[in-house]
C-alpha positions as CSV (number, residue, x, y, z in Angstrom):
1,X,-6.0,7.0,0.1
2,X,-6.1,3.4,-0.9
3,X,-8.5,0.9,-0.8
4,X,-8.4,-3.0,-1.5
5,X,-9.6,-4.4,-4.5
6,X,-11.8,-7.5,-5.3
7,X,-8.0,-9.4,-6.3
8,X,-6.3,-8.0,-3.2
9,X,-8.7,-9.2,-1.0
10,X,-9.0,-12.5,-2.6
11,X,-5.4,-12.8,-2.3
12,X,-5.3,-12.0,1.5
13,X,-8.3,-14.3,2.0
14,X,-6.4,-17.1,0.3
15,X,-3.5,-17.3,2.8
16,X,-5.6,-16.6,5.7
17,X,-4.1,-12.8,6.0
18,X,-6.8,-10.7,8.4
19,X,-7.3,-7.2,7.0
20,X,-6.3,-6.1,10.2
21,X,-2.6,-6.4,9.6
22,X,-3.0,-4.2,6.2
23,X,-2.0,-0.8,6.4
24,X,-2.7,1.8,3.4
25,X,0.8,3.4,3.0
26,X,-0.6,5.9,0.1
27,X,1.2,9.2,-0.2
28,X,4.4,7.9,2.5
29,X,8.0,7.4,2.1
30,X,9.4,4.1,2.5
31,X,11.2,4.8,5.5
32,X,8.1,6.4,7.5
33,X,5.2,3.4,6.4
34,X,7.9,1.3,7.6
35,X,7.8,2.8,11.1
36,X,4.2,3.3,11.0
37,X,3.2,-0.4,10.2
38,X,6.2,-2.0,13.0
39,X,4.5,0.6,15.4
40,X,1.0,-1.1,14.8
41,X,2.1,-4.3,13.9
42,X,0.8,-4.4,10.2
43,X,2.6,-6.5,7.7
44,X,1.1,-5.7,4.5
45,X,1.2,-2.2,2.5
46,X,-0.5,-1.2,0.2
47,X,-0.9,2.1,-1.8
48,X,2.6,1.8,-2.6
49,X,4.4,1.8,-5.9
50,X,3.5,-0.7,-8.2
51,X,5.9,-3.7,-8.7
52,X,7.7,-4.2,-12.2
53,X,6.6,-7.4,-12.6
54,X,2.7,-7.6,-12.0
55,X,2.2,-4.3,-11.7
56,X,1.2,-5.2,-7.7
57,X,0.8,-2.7,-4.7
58,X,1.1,-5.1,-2.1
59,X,4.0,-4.9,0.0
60,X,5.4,-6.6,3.0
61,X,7.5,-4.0,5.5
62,X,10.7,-5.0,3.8
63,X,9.0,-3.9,0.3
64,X,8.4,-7.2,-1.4
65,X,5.9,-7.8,-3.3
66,X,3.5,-10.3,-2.2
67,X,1.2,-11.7,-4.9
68,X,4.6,-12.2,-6.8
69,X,6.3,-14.0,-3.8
70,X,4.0,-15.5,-1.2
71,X,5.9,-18.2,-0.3
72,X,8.7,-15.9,1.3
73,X,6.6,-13.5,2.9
74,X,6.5,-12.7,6.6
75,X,2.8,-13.0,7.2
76,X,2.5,-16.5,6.4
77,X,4.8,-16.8,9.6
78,X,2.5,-14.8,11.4
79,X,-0.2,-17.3,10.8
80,X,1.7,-20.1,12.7
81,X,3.6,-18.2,15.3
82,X,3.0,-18.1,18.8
83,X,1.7,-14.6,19.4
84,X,-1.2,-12.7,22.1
85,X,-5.0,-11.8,21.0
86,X,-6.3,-9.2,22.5
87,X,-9.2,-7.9,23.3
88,X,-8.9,-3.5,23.8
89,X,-11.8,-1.1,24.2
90,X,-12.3,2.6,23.5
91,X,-15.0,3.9,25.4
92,X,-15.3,7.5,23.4
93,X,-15.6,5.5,20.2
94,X,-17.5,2.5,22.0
95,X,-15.8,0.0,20.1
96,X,-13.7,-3.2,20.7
97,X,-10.6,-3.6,18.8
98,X,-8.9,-7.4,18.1
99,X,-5.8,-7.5,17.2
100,X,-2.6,-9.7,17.6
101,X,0.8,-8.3,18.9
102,X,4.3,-9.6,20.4
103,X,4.0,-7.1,23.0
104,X,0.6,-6.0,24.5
105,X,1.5,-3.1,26.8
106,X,3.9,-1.6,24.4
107,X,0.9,-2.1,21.6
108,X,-1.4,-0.8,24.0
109,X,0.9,2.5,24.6
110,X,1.4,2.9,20.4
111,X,-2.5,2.6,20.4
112,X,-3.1,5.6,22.8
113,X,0.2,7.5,21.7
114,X,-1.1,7.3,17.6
115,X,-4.4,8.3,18.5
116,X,-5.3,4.9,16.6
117,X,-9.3,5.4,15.0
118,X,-9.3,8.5,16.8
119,X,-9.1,7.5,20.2
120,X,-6.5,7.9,22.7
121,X,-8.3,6.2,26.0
122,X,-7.2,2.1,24.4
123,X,-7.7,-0.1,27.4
124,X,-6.6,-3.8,27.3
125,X,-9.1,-6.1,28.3
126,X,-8.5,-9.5,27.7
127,X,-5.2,-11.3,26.2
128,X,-4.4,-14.6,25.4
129,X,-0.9,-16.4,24.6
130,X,-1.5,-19.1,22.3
131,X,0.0,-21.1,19.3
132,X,-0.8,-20.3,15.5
133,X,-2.0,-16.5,16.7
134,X,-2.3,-15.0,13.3
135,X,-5.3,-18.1,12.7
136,X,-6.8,-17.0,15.9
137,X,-7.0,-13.2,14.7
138,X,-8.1,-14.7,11.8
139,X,-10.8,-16.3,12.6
140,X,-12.3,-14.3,15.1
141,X,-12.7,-11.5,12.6
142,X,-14.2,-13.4,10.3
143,X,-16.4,-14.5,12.8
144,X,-17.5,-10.8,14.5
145,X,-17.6,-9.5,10.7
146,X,-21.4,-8.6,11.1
147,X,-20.2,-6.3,14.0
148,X,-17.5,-4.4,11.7
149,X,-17.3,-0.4,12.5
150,X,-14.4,0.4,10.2
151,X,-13.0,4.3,11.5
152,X,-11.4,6.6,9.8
153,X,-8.9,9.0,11.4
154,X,-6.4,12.1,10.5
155,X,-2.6,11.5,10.7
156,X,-0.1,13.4,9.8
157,X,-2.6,15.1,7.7
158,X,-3.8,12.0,5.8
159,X,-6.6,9.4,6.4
160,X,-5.8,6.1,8.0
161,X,-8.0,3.5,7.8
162,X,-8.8,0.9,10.8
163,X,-10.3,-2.4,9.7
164,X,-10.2,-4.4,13.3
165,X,-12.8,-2.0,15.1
166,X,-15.9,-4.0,16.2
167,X,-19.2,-2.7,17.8
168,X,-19.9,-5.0,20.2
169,X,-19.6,-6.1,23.2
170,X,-16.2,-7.0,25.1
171,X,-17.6,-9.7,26.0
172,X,-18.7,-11.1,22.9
173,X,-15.2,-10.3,21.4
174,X,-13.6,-12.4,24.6
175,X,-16.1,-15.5,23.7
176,X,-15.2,-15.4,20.0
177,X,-11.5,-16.1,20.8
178,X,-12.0,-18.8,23.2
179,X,-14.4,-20.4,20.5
180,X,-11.3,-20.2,18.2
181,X,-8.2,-21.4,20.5
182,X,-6.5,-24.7,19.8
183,X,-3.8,-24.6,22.7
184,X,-4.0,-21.8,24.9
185,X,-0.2,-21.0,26.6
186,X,-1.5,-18.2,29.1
187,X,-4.7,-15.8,29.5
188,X,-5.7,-12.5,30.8
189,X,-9.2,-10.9,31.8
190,X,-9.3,-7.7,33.3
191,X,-12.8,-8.9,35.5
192,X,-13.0,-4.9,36.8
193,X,-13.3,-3.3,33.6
194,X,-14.9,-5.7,30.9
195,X,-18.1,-4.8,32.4
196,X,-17.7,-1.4,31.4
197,X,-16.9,-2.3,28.0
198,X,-20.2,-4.0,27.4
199,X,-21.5,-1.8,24.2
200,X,-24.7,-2.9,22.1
201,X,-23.9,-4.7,19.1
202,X,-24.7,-2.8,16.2
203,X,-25.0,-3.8,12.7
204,X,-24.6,-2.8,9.0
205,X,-21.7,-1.7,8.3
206,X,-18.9,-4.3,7.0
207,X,-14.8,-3.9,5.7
208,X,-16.0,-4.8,2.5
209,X,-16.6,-0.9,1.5
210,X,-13.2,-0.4,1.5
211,X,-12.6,-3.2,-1.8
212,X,-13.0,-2.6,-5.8
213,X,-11.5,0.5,-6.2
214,X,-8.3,1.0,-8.1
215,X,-4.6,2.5,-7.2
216,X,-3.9,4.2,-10.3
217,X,-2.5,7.4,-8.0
218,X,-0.6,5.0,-5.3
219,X,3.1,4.8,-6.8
220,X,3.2,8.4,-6.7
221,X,4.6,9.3,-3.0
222,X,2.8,12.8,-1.4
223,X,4.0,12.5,2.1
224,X,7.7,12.5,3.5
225,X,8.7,13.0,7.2
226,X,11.6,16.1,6.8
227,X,14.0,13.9,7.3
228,X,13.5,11.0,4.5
229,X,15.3,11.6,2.2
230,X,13.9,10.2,-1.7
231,X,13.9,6.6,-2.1
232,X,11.9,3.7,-4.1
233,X,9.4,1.2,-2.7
234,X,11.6,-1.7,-3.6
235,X,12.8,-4.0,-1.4
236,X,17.2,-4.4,-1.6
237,X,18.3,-6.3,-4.4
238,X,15.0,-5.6,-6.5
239,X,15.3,-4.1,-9.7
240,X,13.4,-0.3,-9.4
241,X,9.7,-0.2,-10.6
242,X,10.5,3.5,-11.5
243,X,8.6,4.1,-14.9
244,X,10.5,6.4,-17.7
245,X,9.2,9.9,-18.1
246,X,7.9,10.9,-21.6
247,X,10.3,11.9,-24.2
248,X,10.2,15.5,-24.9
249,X,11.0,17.7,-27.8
250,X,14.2,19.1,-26.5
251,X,15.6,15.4,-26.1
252,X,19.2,15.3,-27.7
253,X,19.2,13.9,-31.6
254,X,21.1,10.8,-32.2
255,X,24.1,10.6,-34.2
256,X,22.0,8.8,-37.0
257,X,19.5,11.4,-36.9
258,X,22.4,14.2,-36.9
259,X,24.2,12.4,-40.1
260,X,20.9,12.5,-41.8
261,X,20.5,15.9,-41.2
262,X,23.1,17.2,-42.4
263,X,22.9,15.3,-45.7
264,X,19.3,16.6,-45.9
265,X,20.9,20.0,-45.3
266,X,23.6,19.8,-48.0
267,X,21.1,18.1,-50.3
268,X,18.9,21.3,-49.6
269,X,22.3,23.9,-50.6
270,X,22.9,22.2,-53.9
271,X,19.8,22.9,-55.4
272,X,19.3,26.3,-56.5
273,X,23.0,25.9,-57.6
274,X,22.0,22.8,-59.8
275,X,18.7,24.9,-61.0
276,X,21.0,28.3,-62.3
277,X,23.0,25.6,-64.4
278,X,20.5,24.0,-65.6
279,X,19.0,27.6,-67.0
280,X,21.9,28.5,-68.0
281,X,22.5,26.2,-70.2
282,X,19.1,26.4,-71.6
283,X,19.6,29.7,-72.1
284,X,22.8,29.9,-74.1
285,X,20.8,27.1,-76.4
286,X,18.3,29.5,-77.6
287,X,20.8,32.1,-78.1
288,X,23.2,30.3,-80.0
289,X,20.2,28.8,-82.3
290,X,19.0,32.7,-82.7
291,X,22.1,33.7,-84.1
292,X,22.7,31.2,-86.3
C-alpha cells in the first residue's frame, strides 16, 4: 500500500490534478493497474517502480513519469476537456461519490461490478456535460474537502484506496458543481431518488491522512493476474529503471584479476625453491671454511 507524500501532493495540486484520478498501483503488474485505472478512470499511479531519473513513482497509464514530464502528460488534457460530473450515492456506505467520466452508465456499471469502497448498490444521481470537466471535479472537491470520508476496500486481496467519497448530502454535492460550472452543455437530476440520498454531513476526517509517508517498498511488484507475464513499469522507448543486484562472491574473476593470480601463484612456488639455494649455499660455506 502506497500513500502520497507532502511532494506528490504538491505536485498534483500545482497542475490542478484532483486526488480522485490517482490510483495506488502498489504490488500490480503493469498490464493489470493499467486495466484497473481505464476501468475507473484514474490517470495517475502511483506505488509503482521508481523512475531512473528522479527516482519518481508517479505514473500516467502509459508509464510515464510525471514530475519528470508534465507537459506531455494526459491529465493536463483532462483538465480542459469536455467531460460529465457526476454526482453517485451508496446508500450502505451513505456516501456521495464525485467523479468525472466519458461514459456515466458504463462508469456507473464498473462502480457496482468493482465493488468500488465496498459498495456495490452506486446509483447515479446527477450528471452534467460541461467544458474544462477535469477543473469542475477539481474544484468541487476542493470545495466539499471538510466532508471527505476516504474508504478503504479489499481487491484482489490488496487494499484500494478511494479519495472522492464524501459524507454529505446529494444535494449539497449537486449545488457544489453548479457553483463551479462555466458553460454547462447538458444536465441530469434524477428528482426521484436524490431525496433518498440526503445523508447528514459529517466532519473530521480529510484525504490528507493518506500524504507524508514514503515508497521505499513500491518498485517491488507483489501482485500479478496469472496471465501477465513479467514486465517493467516503463513506458516504451524509456530506458528500464531496473536497479542491479549486489555483486556476490561467486561472481566470475576478470581477466586482470586471473593474470594476477596466477603470477601471485607462481611467485608463491618459487620460494621455498629460492630458500633451499640460498641454504645451500650457506651451508657448503661453512664446510669448506671447516676443512680448510
Amino acid at each position: 500500500m502506497s500513500k502520497l507524500t507532502k511532494e506528490q501532493s504538491a505536485f498534483l495540486a500545482k497542475h490542478n490534478t484532483p486526488i480522485s484520478s490517482v490510483f495506488d498501483a502498489s504490488g500490480m503488474g503493469k498490464n493489470d493497474y493499467r486495466a484497473a485505472m481505464k476501468e475507473l478512470g484514474k490517470t495517475v499511479a502511483i506505488g509503482v517502480t521508481p523512475c531512473k531519473k528522479g527516482n519518481h513513482t508517479m505514473r500516467t497509464r502509459s508509464g510515464h513519469c510525471i514530475q519528470c514530464n508534465p507537459a506531455s502528460i494526459a491529465f493536463q488534457k483532462r483538465h480542459s476537456m469536455d467531460g460529465f460530473v457526476y454526482v453517485a450515492g451508496s446508500l450502505s456506505l451513505s456516501v456521495i461519490k464525485i467523479g468525472l467520466a466519458s461514459d456515466v452508465n458504463e462508469r456507473m456499471k464498473s462502480l457496482s461490478k468493482l465493488n468500488y469502497a465496498g459498495a456495490s448498490d452506486w446509483e447515479c444521481l446527477f450528471w452534467v456535460k460541461t467544458k474544462n470537466a477535469g477543473k469542475v471535479e477539481f474544484d468541487a472537491h476542493g470545495s466539499l474537502v471538510n466532508y471527505a470520508a476516504p474508504k478503504v476496500y479489499q481487491r484482489d486481496g490488496r487494499d484500494v484506496h478511494c479519495l472522492e467519497t464524501f459524507s454529505c448530502s446529494a444535494s449539497l454535492g449537486i449545488q457544489t458543481i453548479r457553483e463551479r460550472l462555466h458553460e454547462a452543455i447538458e444536465e441530469w437530476e434524477d428528482k426521484r431518488l436524490v431525496p433518498s440520498y440526503e445523508f447528514a454531513s459529517k466532519t473530521g476526517d480529510t484525504f490528507n491522512r493518506y500524504s507524508g509517508a514514503g515508497n521505499a517498498d513500491a518498485a517491488t511488484p507483489l501482485y500479478r493476474s496469472k496471465k501477465a507475464k513479467p514486465q517493467s513499469d516503463d513506458a516504451e522507448g524509456e530506458p528500464s529503471n531496473d536497479m542491479p543486484g549486489p555483486a556476490t562472491d561467486d561472481s566470475e574473476p576478470s581477466k586482470e584479476s586471473t593474470v594476477d593470480d596466477k603470477a601471485q601463484a607462481s611467485n608463491d612456488s618459487n620460494r621455498p625453491i629460492g630458500a633451499f639455494v640460498f641454504f645451500g649455499l650457506v651451508l657448503g660455506t661453512l664446510v669448506y671454511l671447516i676443512t680448510t
